[in-house]
N, C-alpha and C positions, 0 to 999 in steps of 0.2 A: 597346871597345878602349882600353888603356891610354894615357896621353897622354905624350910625350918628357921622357927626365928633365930637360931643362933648363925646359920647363915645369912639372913638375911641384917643383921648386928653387926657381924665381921665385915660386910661388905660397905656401910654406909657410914665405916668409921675408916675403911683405907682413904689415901689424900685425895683427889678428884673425884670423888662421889657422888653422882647426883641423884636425889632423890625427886621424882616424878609423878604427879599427879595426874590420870588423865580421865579423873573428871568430865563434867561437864560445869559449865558457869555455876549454874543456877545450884549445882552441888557443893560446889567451891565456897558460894554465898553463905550455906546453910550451915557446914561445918569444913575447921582444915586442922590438918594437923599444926598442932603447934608445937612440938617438942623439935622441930628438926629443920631446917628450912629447906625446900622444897620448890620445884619451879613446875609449871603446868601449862601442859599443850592435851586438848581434848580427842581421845579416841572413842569412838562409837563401833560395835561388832558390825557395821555395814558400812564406818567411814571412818577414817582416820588421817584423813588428807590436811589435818590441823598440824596434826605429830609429826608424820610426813614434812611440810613445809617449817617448821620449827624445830626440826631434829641437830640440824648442823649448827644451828644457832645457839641453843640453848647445852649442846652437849658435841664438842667438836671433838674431842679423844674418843673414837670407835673403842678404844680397847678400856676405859674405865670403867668401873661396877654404874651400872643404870640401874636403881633399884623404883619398879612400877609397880602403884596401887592405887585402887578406883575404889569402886561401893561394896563390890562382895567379890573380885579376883576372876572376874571373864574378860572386861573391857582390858583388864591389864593382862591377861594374857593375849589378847589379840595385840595388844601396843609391843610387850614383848616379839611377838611373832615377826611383826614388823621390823621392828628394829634389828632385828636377827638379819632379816631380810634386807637390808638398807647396809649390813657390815658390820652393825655392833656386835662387839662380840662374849659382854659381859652382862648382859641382862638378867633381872631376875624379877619375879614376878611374887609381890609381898600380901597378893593378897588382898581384904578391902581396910579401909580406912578402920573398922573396929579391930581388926588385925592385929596393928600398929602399936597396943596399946604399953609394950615393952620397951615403945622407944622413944 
């Protein structure tokens, strides 16, 4: 479940924030947020072995706000799930890219 936009505001204005897309390409292509910048590793609800292999790379503080959103807020709750699972310990799940539109 997505978390409220004013949680979701507070978390991706503390210092090491990253905010996450995971997308697919061909989504990325079509439209992205541009209000914020953003780094993307693909999660799919039967695979996420993209996010998985680009986790420690792209977001090496376990304890920063991760804030994840895809197209409508399932794929980013499975990336969430993940990342929980992998030791992150500040995840939150924003929801899909129309979501976003507050920030």
């Amino acid at each position: 479940m997505p978390f409220a936009a004013d949680e979701v505001k507070a978390a991706v204005d503390e210092p090491g924030a990253i905010i996450l897309d995971v997308r697919t390409k061909e989504e990325l292509e079509e439209e992205q947020l541009t209000s914020r910048r953003f780094h993307h590793a693909s999660c799919h609800m039967e695979d996420c072995s993209e996010l998985m292999a680009k986790a420690g790379q792209l977001m090496p503080d376990k304890n920063a706000p991760v804030v994840v959103f895809c197209r409508s807020g399932r794929r980013a709750g499975k990336a969430k799930e993940m990342l929980e699972r992998m030791g992150y310990t500040r995840v939150i799940n924003a929801g899909g890219l129309k979501d976003l539109t507050y920030l």
